[in-house]
N, C-alpha and C positions, 0 to 999 in steps of 0.2 A: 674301727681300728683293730677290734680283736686281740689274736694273737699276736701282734706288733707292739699294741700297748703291752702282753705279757711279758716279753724278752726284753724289752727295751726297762720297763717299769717293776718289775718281777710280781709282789706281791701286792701292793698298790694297784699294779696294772690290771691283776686279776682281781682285785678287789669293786676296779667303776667296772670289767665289765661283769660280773657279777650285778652290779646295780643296775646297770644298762638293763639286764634280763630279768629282774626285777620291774624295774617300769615299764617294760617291753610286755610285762604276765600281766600286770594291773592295768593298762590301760586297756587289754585284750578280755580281759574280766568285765568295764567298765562297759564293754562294745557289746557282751556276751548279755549284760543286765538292761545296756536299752534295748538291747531287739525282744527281750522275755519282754520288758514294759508293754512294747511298742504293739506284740503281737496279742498279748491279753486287754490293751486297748482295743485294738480290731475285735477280736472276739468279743467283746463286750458293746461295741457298735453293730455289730453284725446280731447279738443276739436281740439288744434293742430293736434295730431296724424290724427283726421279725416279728417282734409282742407288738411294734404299730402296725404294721398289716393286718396281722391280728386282731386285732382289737377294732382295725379300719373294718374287716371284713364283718366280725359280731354287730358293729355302730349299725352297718348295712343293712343285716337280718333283723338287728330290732326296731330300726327306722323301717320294714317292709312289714312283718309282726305290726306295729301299732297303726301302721295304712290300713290294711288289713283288719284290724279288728274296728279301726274305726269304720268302713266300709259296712260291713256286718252290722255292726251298732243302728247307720243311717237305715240299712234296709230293711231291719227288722222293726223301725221307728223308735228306738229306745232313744235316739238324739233328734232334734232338729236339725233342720239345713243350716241354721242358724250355724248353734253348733259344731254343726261336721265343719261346715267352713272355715269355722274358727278354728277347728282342730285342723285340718286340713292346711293353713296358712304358717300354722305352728312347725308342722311338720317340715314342708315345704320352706321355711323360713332360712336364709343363707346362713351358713355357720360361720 
């Protein structure tokens, strides 16, 4: 109602819409603080997301690493078949 409220109401009337733009600020403040939430939630999903690749990708090179050294191990004879297979199963084994 604006300035209808003012002439009609004088200073009353400029008084709710004063409050009007008041609640009008705060609720645009409350809009302003979920999206900061919302976007440093993302960012914080997105930086996770990256340390599990991460970490998926190092799981990889050390799971090929201890193939590997077991391999060398077998061939050199420092293990049994026995052994390697056992480690070999471990390896191998579903996560």
């Amino acid at each position: 109602m604006g300035w209808g409220r003012m002439l009609l109401l004088g200073n009353f009337g400029q008084q709710m819409n004063i409050d009007d733009v008041r609640q009008e600020l705060a609720g645009l403040r409350t809009q302003i603080k979920e999206a900061r939430a919302s976007d440093q939630r993302h960012d914080v999903d997105q930086q996770q997301s990256e340390q599990i690749r991460a970490l998926q990708r190092e799981n990889e090179m050390l799971e090929l690493c201890v193939a590997t050294l077991a391999r060398l191990l077998r061939a050199k004879g420092v293990v049994t078949a026995e052994e390697f297979d056992t480690l070999a199963e471990l390896i191998d084994a579903p996560k």
